[in-house]
C-alpha positions in Angstrom: 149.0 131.3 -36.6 148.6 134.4 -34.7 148.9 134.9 -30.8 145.1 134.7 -30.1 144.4 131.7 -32.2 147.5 130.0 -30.9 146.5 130.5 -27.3 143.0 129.7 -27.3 144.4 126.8 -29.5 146.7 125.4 -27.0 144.1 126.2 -23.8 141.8 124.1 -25.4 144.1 121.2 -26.0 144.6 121.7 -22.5 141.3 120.5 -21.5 141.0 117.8 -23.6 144.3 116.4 -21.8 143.4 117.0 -18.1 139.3 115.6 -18.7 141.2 112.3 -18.5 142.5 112.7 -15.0 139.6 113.1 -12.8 137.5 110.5 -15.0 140.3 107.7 -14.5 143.6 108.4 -13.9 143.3 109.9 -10.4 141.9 106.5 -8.9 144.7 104.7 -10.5 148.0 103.7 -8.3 151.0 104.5 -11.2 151.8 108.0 -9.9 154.6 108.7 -11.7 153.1 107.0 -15.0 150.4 109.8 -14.0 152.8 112.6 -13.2 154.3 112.2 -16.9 151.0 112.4 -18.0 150.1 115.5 -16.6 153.6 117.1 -18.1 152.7 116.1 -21.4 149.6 117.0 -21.9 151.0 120.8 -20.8 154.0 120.9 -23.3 152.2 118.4 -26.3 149.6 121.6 -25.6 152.0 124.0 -26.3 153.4 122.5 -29.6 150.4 121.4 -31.4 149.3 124.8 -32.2 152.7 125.7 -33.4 152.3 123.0 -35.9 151.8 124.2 -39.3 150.9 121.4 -42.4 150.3 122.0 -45.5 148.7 118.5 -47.5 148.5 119.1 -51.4 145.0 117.6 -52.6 143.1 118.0 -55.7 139.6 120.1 -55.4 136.2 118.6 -53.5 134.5 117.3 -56.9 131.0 119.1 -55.4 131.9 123.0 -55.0 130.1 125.1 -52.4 127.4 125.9 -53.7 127.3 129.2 -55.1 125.2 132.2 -54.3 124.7 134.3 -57.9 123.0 137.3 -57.1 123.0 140.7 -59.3 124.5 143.8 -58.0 123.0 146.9 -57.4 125.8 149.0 -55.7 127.3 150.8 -58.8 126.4 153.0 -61.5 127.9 152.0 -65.0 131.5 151.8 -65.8 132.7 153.7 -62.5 135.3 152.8 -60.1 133.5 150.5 -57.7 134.1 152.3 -54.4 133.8 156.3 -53.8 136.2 157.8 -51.2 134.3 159.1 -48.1 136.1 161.4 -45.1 138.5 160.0 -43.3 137.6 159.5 -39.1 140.4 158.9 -36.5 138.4 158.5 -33.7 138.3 154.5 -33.0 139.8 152.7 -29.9 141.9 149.8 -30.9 140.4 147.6 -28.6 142.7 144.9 -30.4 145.3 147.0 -28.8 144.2 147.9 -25.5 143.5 143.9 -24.8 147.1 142.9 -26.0 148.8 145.7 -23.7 146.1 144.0 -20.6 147.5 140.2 -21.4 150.9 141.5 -21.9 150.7 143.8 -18.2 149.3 140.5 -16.8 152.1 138.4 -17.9 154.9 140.5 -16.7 153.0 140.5 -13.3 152.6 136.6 -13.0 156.4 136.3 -14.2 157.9 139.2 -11.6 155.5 137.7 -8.9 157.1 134.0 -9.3 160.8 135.4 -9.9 160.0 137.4 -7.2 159.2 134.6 -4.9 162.0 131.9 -6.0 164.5 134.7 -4.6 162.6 135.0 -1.3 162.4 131.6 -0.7 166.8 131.6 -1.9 167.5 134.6 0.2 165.1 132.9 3.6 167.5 129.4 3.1 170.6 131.9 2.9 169.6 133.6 6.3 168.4 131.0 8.3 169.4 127.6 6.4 171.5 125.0 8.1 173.5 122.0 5.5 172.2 118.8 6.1 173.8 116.2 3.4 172.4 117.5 -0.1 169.8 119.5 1.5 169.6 122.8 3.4 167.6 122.5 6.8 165.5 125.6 7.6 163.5 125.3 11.0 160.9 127.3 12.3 160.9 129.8 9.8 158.0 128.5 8.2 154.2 128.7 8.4 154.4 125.1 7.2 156.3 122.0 6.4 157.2 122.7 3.0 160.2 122.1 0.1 161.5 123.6 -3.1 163.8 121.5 -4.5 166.8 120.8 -1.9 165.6 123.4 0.4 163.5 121.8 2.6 161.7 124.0 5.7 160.4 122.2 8.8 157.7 123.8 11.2 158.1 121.8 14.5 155.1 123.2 16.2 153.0 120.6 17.4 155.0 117.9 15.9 156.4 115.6 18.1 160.2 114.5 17.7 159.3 111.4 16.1 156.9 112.4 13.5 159.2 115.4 12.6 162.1 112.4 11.4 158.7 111.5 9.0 158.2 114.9 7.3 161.8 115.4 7.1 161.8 112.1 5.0 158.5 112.9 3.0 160.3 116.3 2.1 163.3 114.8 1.0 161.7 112.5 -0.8 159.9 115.7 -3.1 163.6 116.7 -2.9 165.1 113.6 -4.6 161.8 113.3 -7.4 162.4 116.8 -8.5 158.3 118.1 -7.7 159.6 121.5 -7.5 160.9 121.4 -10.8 157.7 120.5 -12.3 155.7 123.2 -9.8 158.1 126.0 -11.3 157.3 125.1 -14.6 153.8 125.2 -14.4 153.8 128.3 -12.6 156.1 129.4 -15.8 153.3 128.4 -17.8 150.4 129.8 -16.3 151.7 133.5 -16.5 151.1 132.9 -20.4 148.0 131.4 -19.3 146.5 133.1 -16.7 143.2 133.2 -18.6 142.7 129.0 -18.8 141.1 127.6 -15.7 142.1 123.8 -17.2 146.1 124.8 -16.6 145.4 125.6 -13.0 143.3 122.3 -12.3 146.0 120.6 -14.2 148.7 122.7 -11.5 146.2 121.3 -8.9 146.3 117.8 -10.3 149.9 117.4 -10.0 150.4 118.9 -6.9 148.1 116.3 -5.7 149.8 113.3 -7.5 153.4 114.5 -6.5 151.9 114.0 -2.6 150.3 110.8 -3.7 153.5 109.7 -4.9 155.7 110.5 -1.9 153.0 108.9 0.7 153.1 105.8 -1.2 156.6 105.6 -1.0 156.6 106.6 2.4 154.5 103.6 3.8 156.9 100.7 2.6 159.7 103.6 5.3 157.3 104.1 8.0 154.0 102.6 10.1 151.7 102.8 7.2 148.7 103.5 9.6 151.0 106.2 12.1 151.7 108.1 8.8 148.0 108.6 8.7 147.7 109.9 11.4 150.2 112.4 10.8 148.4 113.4 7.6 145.6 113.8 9.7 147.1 115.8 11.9 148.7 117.8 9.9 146.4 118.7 7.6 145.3 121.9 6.3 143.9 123.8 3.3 147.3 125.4 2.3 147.5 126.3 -1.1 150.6 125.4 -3.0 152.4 126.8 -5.7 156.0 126.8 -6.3 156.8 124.7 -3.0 155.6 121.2 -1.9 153.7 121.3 1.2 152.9 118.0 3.1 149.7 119.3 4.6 148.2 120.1 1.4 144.8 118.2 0.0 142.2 116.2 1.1 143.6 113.9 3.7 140.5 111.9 3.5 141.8 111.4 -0.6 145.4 110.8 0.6 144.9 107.9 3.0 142.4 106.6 0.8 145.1 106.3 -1.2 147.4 105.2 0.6 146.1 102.2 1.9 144.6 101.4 -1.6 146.0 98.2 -3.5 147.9 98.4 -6.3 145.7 99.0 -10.0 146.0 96.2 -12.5 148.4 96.5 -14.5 145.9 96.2 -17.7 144.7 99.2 -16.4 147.4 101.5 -18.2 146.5 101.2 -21.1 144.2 104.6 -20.6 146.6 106.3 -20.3 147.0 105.7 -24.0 143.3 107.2 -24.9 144.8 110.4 -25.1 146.7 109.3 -28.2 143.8 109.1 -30.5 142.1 112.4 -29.0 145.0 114.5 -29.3 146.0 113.5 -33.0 142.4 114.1 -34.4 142.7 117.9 -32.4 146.3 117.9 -34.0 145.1 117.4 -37.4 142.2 119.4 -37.1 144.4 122.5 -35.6 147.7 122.3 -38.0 146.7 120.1 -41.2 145.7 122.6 -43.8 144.6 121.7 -47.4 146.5 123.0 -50.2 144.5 122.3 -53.2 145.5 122.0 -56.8 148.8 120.9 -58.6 151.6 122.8 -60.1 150.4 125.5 -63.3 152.4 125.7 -66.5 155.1 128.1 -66.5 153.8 130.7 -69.0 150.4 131.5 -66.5 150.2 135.2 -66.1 148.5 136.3 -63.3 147.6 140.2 -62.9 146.9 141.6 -59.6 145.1 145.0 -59.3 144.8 146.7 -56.3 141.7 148.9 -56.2 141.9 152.7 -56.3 145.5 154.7 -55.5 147.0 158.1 -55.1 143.9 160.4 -54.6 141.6 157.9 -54.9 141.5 156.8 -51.0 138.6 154.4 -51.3 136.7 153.9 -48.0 138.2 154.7 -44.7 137.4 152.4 -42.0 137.7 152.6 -38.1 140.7 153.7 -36.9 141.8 155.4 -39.5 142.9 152.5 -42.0 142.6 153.5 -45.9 141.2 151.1 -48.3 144.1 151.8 -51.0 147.1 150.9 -48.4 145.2 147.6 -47.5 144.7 146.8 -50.9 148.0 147.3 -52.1 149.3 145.1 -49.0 147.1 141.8 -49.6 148.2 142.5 -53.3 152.0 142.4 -52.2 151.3 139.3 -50.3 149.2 137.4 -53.2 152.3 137.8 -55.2 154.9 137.1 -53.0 152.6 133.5 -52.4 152.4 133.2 -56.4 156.0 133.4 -57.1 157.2 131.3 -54.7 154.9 128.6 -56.5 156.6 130.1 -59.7 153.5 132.0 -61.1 154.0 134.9 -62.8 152.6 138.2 -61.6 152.0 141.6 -62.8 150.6 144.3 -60.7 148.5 146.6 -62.3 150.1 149.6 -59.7 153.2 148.4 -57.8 152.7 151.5 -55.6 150.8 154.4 -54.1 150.3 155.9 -57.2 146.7 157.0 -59.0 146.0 154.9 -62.6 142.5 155.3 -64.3 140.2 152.5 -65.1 141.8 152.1 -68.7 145.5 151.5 -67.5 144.1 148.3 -65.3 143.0 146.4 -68.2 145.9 146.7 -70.6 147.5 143.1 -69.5 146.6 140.1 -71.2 146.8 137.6 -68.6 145.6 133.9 -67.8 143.6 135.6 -64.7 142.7 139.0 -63.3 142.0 140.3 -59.7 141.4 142.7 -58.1 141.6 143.4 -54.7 138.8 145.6 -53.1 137.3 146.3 -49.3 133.7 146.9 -49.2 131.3 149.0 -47.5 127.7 149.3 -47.5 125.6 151.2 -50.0 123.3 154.8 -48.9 120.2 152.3 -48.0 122.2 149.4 -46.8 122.1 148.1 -43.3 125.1 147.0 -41.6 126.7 143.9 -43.0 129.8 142.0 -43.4 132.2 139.1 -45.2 133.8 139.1 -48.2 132.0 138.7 -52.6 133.0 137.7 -55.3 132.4 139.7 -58.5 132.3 138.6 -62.0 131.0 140.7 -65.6 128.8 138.6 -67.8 131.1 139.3 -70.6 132.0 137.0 -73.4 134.7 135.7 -71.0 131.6 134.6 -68.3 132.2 131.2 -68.9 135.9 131.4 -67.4 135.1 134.3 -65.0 132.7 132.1 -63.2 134.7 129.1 -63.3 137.3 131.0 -61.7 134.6 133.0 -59.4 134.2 129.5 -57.7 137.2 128.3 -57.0 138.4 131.6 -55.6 134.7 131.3 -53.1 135.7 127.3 -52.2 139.1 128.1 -51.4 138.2 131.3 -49.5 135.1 129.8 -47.3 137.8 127.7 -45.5 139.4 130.6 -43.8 138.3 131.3 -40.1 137.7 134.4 -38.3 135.6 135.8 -41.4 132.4 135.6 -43.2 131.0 134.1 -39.7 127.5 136.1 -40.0 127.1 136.2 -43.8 127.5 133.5 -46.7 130.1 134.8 -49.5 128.0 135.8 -52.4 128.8 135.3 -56.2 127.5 138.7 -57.5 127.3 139.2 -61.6 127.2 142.4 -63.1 124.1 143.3 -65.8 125.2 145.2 -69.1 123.5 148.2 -67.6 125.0 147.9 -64.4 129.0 146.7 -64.4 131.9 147.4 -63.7 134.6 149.0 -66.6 137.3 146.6 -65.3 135.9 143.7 -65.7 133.4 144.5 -68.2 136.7 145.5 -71.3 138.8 142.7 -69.4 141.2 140.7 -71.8 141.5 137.9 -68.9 139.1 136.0 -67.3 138.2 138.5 -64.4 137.5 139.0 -61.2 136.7 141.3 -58.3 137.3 140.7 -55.1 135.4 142.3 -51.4 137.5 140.4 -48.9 135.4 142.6 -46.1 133.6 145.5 -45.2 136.0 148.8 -43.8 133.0 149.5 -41.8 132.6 146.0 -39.9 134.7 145.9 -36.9 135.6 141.8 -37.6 135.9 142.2 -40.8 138.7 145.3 -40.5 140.4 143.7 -37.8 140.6 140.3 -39.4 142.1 141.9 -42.5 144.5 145.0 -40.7 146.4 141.7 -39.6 149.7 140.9 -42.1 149.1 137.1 -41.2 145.8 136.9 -41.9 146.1 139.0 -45.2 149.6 136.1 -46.1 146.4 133.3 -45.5 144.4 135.2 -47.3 147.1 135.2 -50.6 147.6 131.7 -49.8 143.8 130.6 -50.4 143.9 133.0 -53.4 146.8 131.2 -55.1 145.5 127.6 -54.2 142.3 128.8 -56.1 144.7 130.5 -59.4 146.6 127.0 -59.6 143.1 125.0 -58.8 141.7 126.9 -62.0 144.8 127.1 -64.6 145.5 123.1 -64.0 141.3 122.7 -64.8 140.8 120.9 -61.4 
């Protein structure tokens, strides 16, 4: 899975964890239970994604339907793409937003490591030992923590409520909040762009205050540690310390003096359970269709055009031929791990005319192609299949459709158009798969002049999924699923 995919991937598991918080779990009284939760749903976030399944399956009996339409783009027995000048002149926006979320990330990251030694070098200047804390008074806009290092702002405090927020502190101190407050703000530099991990940040700030004012009122008055909270409070923000004037003191005290939940009542914290392991198969579980193929299959890979023949040049300079010889590479090096044998018809960047393609006799032929629109055409998009209506027709469109059922499950490609079945007439075909000895077939897998489409298949790993839906469709075929 690629950076984007995985990002949004985890963000979004993101939300479905926290939507569970403000709906139940922030009226409930098992604070830590709830503090765990919170955790989890961050780091289960972060794994799902980087799941990767693969679950073997024999072919959906019902096909997608197929779209058989003639073609019209080429003149008889000619290469099926003409090379057209060469342009150099397209921002990589693909580029330009990487370098932005990369800059952003070093920012967030050298802000916090940034702050962690302020906060070390403030307790080295002005700290004071106290037992397995360091005391630092008056130093601070606010009574505050991070991890042993616990600051007290006397101001209006009197003597006797200061011994309280000393205890409260500790008491962050001794639960380890700070740990949890570093990690998330460890996480949000990746994902600065989520607003669900900063209402999750908020969420456990909140709980981790919760938590230490219910433990606090079994210590002190519970209704004079109220009115500290009211006193005290403030709309501080938090972030990597705990703050005991932070949030709502109206939610705090209510709170506080609320009775214990049922303990029936966690059980939702299991609802998650279900949620996340539909959204964890639906993100990692991939189908792999078909069944092992018998060890004499030939498969012959062509990619289109080579040496002079540039085929069409797309934004940004890309040149059909290299990207065709590179998903080629990677379709074979998918076959023979699965122990298919391949043949390319050119191994390199090397010209070879329409005859030296077709000299293999194989158990199936492709080849590999990048599209782009005709003289008349408007601007389009997604990949076609392409087969001759040849005495092999029977077995080229047998094979056409596996190739389109594997290939429609792909994402990030063929979003604004359906892929198309296209067969050839006798008076308008194409020479290598017209004088074909193998069942045949030619594939667009996108147009050069669609900026998607290129970007989608520039990518190695998208061009390695690509091979991998290509080879589940070669062993779907040759084991007659």
């Amino acid at each position: 899975m690629d950076v984007f995919n995985y990002l949004i991937g985890a963000s979004a598991c993101m939300g479905l964890g926290y939507m569970l918080y403000p709906l139940v779990l922030k009226h409930l009284t098992f604070f830590s239970i709830t503090r765990f939760y919170l955790l989890f749903t961050v780091t289960i976030s972060l794994i799902i994604p980087a799941i990767h399944i693969k679950v073997r399956e024999p072919l959906p009996v019902s096909p997608t339907t197929q779209n058989v339409i003639v073609t019209q783009t080429t003149a008889p027995e000619k290469e099926y793409l003409q090379p057209v000048a060469r342009q150099n002149n397209t921002i990589n926006w693909l580029l330009i937003a990487g370098a932005v979320y990369s800059a952003i990330c070093f920012a967030i990251i050298f802000k916090t490591a940034f702050s962690v030694l302020k906060i070390i070098n403030h307790v080295k200047k002005h700290g004071v030992r106290s037992g397995e804390n360091y005391l630092v008074v008056d130093r601070y806009k606010n009574n505050a923590s991070f991890f042993n290092y616990i600051f007290i702002s006397p101001g209006n405090t009197a003597s006797s409520e200061i011994a309280q927020v000393l205890a409260h502190e500790k008491t962050h101190a001794r639960l380890f909040h700070s740990a949890d407050n570093l990690y998330m703000e460890l996480v949000k530099a990746f994902f600065w762009f989520n607003p669900f991990i900063y209402l999750i940040a908020n969420a456990l700030n909140e709980v981790h205050e919760v938590e230490v004012d219910h433990l606090m009122k079994h210590v002190f008055n519970a209704k004079q540690y109220a009115s500290l909270i009211l006193k005290l409070s403030t709309s501080s923000s938090t972030g990597l310390v705990n703050q005991f004037s932070t949030y709502s003191s109206k939610s705090r005290i209510v709170m506080l003096f609320k009775p214990h939940s049922h303990a029936l009542k966690k059980l939702w914290y299991l609802a998650i359970v279900p949620v996340l392991a539909i959204y964890g198969y639906w993100i990692s579980v991939e189908k792999v269709y078909g069944k092992a193929l018998k060890k004499d299959f030939v498969l012959v890979l062509d990619a289109g055009h080579g040496g002079s023949q540039y085929g069409t040049v797309g934004a940004g300079g890309y040149i059909e031929k290299d990207l065709n010889l590179e998903v080629v590479n990677q379709i074979k090096a998918v076959a023979e791990k699965q122990g298919i044998h391949t043949i390319l018809t050119r191994p390199d960047d090397s010209y070879l005319d329409l005859r030296g393609r077709v000299v293999y006799k194989g158990d199936a032929f492709i080849s590999i192609h990048l599209n782009a629109p005709g003289y008349w055409t408007k601007h389009t998009n997604g990949m076609e299949v392409i087969i001759d209506k040849n005495e092999l027709y029977p077995l080229n469109k047998k094979l056409a459709g596996h190739l389109k059922t594997s290939l429609q499950q792909l994402s990030g490609i063929n979003t604004r158009r359906k892929m198309d079945i296209s067969e050839t007439s006798p008076d308008n075909t194409l020479y290598i798969l017209r004088h074909n000895k193998a069942p045949a077939v030619l594939l667009e897998l996108g147009y050069m002049t669609d900026t998607a489409d290129l970007n989608y298949i520039t990518k190695a790993d998208n061009q390695y999924k690509i091979a991998e839906k290509i080879v589940n469709a070669i062993v779907a075929y040759g084991t007659g699923e």
